[in-house]
C-alpha positions as a printed NumPy array, in Angstrom:
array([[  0.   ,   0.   ,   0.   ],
       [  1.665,   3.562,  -1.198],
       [  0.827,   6.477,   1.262],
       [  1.774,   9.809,   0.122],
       [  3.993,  12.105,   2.409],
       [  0.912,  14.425,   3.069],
       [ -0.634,  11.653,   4.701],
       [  2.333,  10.107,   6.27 ],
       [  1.152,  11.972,   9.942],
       [ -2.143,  10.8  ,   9.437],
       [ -1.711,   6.859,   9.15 ],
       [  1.118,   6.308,  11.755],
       [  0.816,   9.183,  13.932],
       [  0.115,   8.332,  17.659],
       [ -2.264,  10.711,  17.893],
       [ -3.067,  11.842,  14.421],
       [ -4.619,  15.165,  14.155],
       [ -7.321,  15.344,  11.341],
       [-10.955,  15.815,  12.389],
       [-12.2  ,  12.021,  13.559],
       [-14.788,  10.823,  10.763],
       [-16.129,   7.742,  11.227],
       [-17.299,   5.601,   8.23 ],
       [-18.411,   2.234,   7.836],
       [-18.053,  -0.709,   5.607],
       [-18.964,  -4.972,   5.299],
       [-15.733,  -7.075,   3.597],
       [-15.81 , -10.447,   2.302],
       [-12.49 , -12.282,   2.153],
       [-13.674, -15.685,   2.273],
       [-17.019, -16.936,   1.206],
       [-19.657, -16.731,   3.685],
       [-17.568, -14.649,   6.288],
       [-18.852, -10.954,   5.707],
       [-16.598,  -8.537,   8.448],
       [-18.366,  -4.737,   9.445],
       [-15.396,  -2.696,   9.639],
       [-15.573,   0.668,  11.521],
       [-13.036,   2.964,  10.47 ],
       [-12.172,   6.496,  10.628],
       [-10.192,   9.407,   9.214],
       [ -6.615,   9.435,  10.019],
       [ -6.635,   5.04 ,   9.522],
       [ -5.823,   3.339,   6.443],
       [ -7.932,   2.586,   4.442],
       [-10.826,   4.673,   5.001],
       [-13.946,   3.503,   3.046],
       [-12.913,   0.069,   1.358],
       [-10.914,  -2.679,   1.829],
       [ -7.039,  -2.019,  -0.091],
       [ -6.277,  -4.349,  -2.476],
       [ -3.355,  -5.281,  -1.177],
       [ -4.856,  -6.284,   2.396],
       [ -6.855,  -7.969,   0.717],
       [ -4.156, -10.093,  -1.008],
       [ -2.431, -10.717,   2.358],
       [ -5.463, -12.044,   3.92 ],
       [ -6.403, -14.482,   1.215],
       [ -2.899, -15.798,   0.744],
       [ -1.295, -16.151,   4.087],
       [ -0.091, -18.819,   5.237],
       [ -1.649, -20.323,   9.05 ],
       [ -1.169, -23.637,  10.167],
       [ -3.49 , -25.751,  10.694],
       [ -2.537, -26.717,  14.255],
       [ -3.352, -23.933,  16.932],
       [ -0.611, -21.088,  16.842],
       [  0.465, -17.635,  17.624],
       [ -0.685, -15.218,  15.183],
       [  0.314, -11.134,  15.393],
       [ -1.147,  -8.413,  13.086],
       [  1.318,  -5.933,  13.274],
       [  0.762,  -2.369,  12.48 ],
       [ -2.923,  -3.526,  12.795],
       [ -4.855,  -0.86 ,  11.528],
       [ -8.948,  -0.885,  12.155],
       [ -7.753,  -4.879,  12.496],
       [ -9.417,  -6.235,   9.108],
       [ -6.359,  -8.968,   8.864],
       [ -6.675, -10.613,  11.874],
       [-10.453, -10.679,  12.286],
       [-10.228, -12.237,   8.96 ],
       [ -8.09 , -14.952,   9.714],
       [ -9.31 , -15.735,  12.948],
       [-12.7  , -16.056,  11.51 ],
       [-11.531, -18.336,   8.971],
       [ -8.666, -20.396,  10.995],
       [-10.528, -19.983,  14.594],
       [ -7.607, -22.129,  15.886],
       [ -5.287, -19.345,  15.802],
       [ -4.33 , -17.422,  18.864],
       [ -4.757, -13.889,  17.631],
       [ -2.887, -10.405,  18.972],
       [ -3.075,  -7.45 ,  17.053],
       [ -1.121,  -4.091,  17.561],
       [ -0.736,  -0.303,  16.349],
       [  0.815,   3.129,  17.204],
       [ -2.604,   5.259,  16.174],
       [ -4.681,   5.225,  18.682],
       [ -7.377,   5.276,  16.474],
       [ -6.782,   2.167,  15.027],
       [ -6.549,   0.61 ,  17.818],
       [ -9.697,   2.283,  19.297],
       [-11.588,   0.834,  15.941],
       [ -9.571,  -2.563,  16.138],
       [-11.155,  -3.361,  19.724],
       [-14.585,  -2.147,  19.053],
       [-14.263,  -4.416,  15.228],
       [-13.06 ,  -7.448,  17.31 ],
       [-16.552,  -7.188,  19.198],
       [-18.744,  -6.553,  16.437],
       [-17.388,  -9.506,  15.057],
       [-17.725, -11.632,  17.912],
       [-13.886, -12.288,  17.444],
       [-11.471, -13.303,  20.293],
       [ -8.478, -11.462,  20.182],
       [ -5.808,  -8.898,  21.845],
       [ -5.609,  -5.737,  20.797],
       [ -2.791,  -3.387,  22.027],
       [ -1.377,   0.273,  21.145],
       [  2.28 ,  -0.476,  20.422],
       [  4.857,   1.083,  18.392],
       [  6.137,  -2.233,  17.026],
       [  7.268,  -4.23 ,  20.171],
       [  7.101,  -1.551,  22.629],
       [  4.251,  -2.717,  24.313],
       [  5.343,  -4.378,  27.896],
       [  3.348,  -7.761,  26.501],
       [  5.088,  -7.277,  23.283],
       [  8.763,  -7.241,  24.369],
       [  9.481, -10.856,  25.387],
       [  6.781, -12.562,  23.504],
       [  7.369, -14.331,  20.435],
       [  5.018, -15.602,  17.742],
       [  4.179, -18.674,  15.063],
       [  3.412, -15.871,  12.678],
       [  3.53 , -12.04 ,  11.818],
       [  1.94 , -10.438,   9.509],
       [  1.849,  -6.848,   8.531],
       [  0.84 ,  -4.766,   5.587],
       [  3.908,  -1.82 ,   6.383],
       [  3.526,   1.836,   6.109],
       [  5.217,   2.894,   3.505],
       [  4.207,   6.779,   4.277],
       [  6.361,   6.228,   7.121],
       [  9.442,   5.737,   5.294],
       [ 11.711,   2.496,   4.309],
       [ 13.554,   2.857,   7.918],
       [ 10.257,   1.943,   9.436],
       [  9.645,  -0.807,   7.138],
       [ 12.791,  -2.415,   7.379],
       [ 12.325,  -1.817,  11.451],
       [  9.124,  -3.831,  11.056],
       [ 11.106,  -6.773,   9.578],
       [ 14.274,  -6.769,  11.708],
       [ 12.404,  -6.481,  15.26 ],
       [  9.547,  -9.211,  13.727],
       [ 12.098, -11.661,  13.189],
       [ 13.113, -11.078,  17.055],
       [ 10.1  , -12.265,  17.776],
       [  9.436, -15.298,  15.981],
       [  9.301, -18.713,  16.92 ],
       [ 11.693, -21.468,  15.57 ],
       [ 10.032, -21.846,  11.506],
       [  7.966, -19.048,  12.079],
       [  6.709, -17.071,   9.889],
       [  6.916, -13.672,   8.599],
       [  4.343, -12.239,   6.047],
       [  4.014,  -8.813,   4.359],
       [  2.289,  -7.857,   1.7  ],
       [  3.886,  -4.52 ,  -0.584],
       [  3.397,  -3.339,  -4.382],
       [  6.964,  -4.902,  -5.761],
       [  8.176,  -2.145,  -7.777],
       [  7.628,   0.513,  -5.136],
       [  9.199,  -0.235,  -2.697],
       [  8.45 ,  -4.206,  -2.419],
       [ 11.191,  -5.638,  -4.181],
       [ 13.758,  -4.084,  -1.754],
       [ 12.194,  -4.881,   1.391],
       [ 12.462,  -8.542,  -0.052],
       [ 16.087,  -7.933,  -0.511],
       [ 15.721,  -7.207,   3.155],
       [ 13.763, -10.097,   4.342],
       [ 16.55 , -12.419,   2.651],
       [ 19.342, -10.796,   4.731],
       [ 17.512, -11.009,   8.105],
       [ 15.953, -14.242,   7.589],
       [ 18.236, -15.865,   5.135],
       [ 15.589, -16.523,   2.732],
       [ 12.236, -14.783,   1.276],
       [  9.551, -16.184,  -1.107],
       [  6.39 , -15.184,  -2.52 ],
       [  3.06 , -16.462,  -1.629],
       [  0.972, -14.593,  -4.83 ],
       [  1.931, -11.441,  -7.142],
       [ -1.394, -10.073,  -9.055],
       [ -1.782,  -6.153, -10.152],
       [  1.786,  -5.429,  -8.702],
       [  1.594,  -6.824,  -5.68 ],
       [  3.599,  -9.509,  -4.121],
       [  2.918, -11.051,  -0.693],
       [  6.599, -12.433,   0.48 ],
       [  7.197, -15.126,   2.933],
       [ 10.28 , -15.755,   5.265],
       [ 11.011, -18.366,   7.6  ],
       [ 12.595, -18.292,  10.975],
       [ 15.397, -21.187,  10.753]])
């Protein structure tokens, strides 16, 4: 997902400060499972489901067995009330810095009658963030925020996987994508792709 620099303040502020407009919308992922997302100004993405969320979501990898999920940099939370309502085995924590989001990420996980942590964390900053590890992170980065940030998301996620855990993210591949790959192969010593459609590429790593 490209941000532009105007809206950089908006979308991972802490506090961001445009006028709070809430708006409303029902996603469909998987067939049968319909989500009512409440978002808001100041959250990505406002009125619709992004495509490349969307890509994420129906491509990412879960095991079947019951495991650790995290949907880092969370948003209003669409990713892991997705998953969870389609791999209910998972156990499900979600986290980001705007407050927003994570205001609209609790009150989502109740609409949906979803069981899951939500917490306001830059990254792993949150006190049940630092030590914990995880089966699998996933994370849709904000690119408004700059590359550093991305590549932060990567580095400190792979300090906090389990042993063959694994990390997903989902980024267009010629803006910005294809280098955070490059990225994910010198962290984790290798990187994959799950699905590339419309110029987006969902990449895979594995903690060894």
């Amino acid at each position: 997902m490209i941000r532009s620099t105007a809206m950089t303040e908006h979308y991972f502020s802490e506090k961001p400060s445009v006028p709070f407009r809430k708006e409303s919308f029902v996603a469909r992922i998987f067939d049968g499972e319909d989500i009512t997302i409440q978002s808001g100004s100041g959250i990505f993405s406002l009125k619709e489901l992004d495509f490349g969320t969307k890509l994420l979501i129906a491509h990412a990898k879960i095991p079947k067995t019951s495991c650790t999920v995290l949907d880092l940099g969370c948003g209003y939370g669409i990713v892991g009330i997705a998953l969870k309502k389609h791999y209910p085995q998972i156990i499900l924590t979600m986290s980001d810095i705007n407050e927003r989001a994570v205001q609209c990420a609790a009150e989502n996980v109740k609409t949906n009658n979803t069981d899951a942590t939500v917490l306001k964390s830059d990254m792993f900053s949150h006190p049940e963030l630092q030590q914990k590890t995880f089966d699998v992170i996933l994370t849709n980065p904000p690119f408004s925020a700059g590359k550093k940030v991305c590549i932060a998301f990567i580095r400190q996620s792979a300090m906090h996987l389990n042993k063959n855990g694994l990390f997903q993210l989902v980024a267009p591949h010629n803006k910005g994508g294809e280098s955070l790959k490059r990225i994910m192969l010198e962290v984790f010593g290798n990187a994959g792709e799950l699905v590339k459609k419309s110029g987006f590429r969902v990449y895979i790593s594995i903690k060894k």
